[in-house]
C-alpha positions in Angstrom: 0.0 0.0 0.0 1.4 3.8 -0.9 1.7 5.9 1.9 -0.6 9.0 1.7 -0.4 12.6 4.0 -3.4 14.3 4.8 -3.4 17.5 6.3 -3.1 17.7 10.1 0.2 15.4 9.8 -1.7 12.5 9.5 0.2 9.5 7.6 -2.7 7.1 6.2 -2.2 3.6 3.9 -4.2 4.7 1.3 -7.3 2.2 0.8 -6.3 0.8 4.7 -8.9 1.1 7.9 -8.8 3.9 10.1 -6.6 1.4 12.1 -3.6 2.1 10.0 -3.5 5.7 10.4 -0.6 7.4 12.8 0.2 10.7 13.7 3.6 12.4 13.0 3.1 15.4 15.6 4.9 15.3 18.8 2.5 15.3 21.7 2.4 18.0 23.8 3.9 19.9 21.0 1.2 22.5 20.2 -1.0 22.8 23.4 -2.1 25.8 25.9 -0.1 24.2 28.6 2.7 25.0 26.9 1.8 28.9 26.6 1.0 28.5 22.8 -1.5 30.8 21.2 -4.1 29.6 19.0 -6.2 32.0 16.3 -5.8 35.5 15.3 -3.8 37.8 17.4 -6.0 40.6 19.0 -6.3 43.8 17.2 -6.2 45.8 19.6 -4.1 44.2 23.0 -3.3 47.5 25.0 -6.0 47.9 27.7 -5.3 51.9 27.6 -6.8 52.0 24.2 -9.4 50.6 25.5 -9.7 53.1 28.2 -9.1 55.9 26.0 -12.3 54.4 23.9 -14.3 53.7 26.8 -13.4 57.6 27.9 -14.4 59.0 24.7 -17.6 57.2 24.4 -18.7 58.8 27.4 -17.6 62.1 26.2 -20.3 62.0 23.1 -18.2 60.6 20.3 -19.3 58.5 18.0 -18.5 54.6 17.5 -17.6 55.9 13.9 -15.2 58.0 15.3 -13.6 55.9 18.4 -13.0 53.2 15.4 -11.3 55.5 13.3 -9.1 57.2 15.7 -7.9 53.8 17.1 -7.7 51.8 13.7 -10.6 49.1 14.3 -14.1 48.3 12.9 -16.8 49.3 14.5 -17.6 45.7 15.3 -14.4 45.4 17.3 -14.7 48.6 19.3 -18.4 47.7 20.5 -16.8 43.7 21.0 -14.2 45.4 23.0 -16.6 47.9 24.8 -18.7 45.2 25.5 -15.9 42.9 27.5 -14.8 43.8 30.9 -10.7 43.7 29.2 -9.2 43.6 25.8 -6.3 41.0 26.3 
């Protein structure tokens, strides 16, 4: 039987049972124990932009605005707004 990679480092026989498949990652290798970071790093990570959102918000300006002035959507300012912290 020829040997066939799938992704997800799975090695397979091609035509085999699910028997025959083994895995080429280390274990351990990619876990939160280990500190590692899954998914897309936060826009926006410094709490004092947050602040400084949160602040101007209550001074009358606009979610358009607040966005603008720190580089977001307005979907991630009112996500962030909405969460007690950013990080």
């Amino acid at each position: 039987m020829r040997a066939v990679t799938l992704p997800g480092e799975i090695r397979c026989a091609a035509g085999g049972s699910d028997g025959e498949c083994e895995s080429r990652a280390q274990p351990g290798l990619f876990d939160r124990s280990n500190g590692t970071k899954f998914g897309r790093p936060k826009k926006v990570a410094d709490t004092g932009h947050i602040a400084t959102a949160r602040r101007m918000k209550a001074d009358g300006h606009t979610g358009k605005d607040i966005a603008k002035y720190l580089g977001v959507s307005r979907a991630t300012l009112y996500r962030y707004l909405a969460q007690g912290t950013a990080a």
